[in-house]
C-alpha positions, 0 to 999 in steps of 0.5 A: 608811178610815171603813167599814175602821175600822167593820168591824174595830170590828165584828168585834172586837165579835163577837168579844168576844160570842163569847169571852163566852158561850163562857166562860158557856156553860163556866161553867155547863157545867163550874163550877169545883170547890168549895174547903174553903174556900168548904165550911168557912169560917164568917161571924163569930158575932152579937156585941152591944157597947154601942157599937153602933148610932146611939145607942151608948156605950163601956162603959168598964169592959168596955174596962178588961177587954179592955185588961187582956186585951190587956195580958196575953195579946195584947202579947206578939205584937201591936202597938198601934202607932197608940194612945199611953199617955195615950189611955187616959184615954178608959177611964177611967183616971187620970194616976197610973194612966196613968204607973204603966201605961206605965212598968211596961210590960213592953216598953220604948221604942227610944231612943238614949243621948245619952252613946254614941249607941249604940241603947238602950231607956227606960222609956215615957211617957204621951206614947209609943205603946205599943212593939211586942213586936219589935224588927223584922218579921224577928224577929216572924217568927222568933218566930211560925213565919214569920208576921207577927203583925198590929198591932191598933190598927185590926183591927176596922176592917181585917177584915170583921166588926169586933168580931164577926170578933175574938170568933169568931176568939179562940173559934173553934179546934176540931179539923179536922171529919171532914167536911172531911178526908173530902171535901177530904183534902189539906186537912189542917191542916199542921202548926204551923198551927192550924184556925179556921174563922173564918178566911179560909183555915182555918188559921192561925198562932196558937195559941189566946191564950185557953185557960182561965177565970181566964186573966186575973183580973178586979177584984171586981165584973166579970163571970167571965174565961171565954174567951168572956167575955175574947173580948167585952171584948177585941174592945170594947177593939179597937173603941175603939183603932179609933175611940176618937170613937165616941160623939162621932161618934154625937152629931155624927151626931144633931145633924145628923140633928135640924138637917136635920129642922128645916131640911126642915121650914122649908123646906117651911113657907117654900115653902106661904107662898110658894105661898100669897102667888103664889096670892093676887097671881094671884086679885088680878091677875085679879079682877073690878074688873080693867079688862078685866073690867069691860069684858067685864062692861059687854058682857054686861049691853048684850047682855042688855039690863041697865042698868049 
């Protein structure tokens, strides 16, 4: 039975070497075609933040811009489901501001009347999260050509990219290159479908949300509200609504760094002490007033004829 079992092991491993260079030598010999989108698709465009690298810091009044920006050109699609009014005082902002924000708050809160019990909607709090533009999935779709809006409060950590894919997404629209309709024409884009080629398959459900300079009107002293402008201070609002700890982590991150610096050098010194008080106990232990030693030395002198 040990030799049946053995065999039938045997050549189902050969016949597993076969399938596998059969399907390589396919491979190789006939690759499959190539996609649009492996053709168009474009990785996100270099985007520097000053919350970037080891040693970086939000710039808070950028992010006071990319809320604005969210507050008035992306809540009226996308959700912010995991950031509650009051976290905004990482921005900057104040109590009072914070109240007046989330009670002017264009959409309000799902509630329930205590008098009725029947479904109602309240003014929101600091302690709320921001509410959802939609009442459900179903009429985001309904509202969106079928498409799901996605919620933002962690997108720069969900799409590779981060910052960067946000930035070149919001810019990215164009017109369908005639290279691509001339080499691939059925993959023209359907339509109610926008071209992005920032985008995974090309084609994407929203419109382009920034359009023009002056879409969003900055306070005095910030810089001009271009489109590219906007796009930078939203995506930095998005990497804080992702990870609002940022700089706190940065600094954790550098203490420990400098402690397990100074806990490698401690050790090392502890070890060349060590080191050096062993050799010490070896020469002391094997010198020449050692018994033996002495003994080996008295021989040598008899041998010589010396008078010890």
């Amino acid at each position: 039975m040990r030799y049946i079992l053995g065999l039938v092991g045997a050549v189902f491993s050969v016949v597993l070497l076969i399938s596998f260079f059969s399907n390589v030598s396919t491979y190789w010999s006939s690759p499959p075609p190539k996609t649009a989108e492996e053709e168009f698709h474009l990785h996100p465009k270099h985007l520097s933040l000053a919350s970037d690298g080891p040693l970086g810091k939000f710039d808070k009044q950028q992010l006071q811009r990319g809320f604005q920006v969210y507050k008035e050109v992306c809540s009226a699609c996308h959700s912010l489901s995991q950031v509650a009014f009051h976290n905004l005082e990482g921005l900057g902002y104040t109590e009072a501001e914070i109240k007046a924000i989330a009670n002017q708050w264009p959409t309000e809160v799902p509630s329930v009347n205590p008098e009725t019990g029947e479904p109602a909607t309240r003014k929101a709090l600091p302690s709320d999260r921001f509410p959802a533009p939609y009442a459900n999935d179903t009429a985001a779709r309904a509202a969106n050509n079928n498409a799901l809006p996605p919620d933002l409060s962690l997108m720069t950590k969900a799409r590779h990219g981060g910052a960067a894919y946000v930035y070149s997404l919001l810019t990215g629209y164009r017109n369908q290159p005639a290279e691509l309709l001339k080499e691939f024409p059925a993959a023209k884009t359907p339509q109610g479908l926008h071209y992005n080629p920032y985008f995974a398959n090309l084609n994407l459900a929203m419109p382009p949300p920034l359009t023009s300079e002056g879409q969003v009107v900055y306070a005095p002293g910030n810089p001009k509200p271009t489109v590219d402008q906007m796009a930078k201070d939203v995506a930095a609002f998005l990497v804080w609504t992702a990870e609002p700890n940022l700089p706190n982590r940065h600094a954790t991150g550098i203490a420990v760094a400098v402690f397990l610096l100074f806990a490698t050098v401690l050790a090392r010194l502890a070890f060349l002490n060590i080191r050096n008080q062993k050799k010490a106990t070896l020469v002391r232990e094997t010198g020449v007033l050692e018994p033996e030693n002495q003994a080996k030395s008295k021989r040598a002198k008899r041998k010589a004829g010396i008078d010890g």
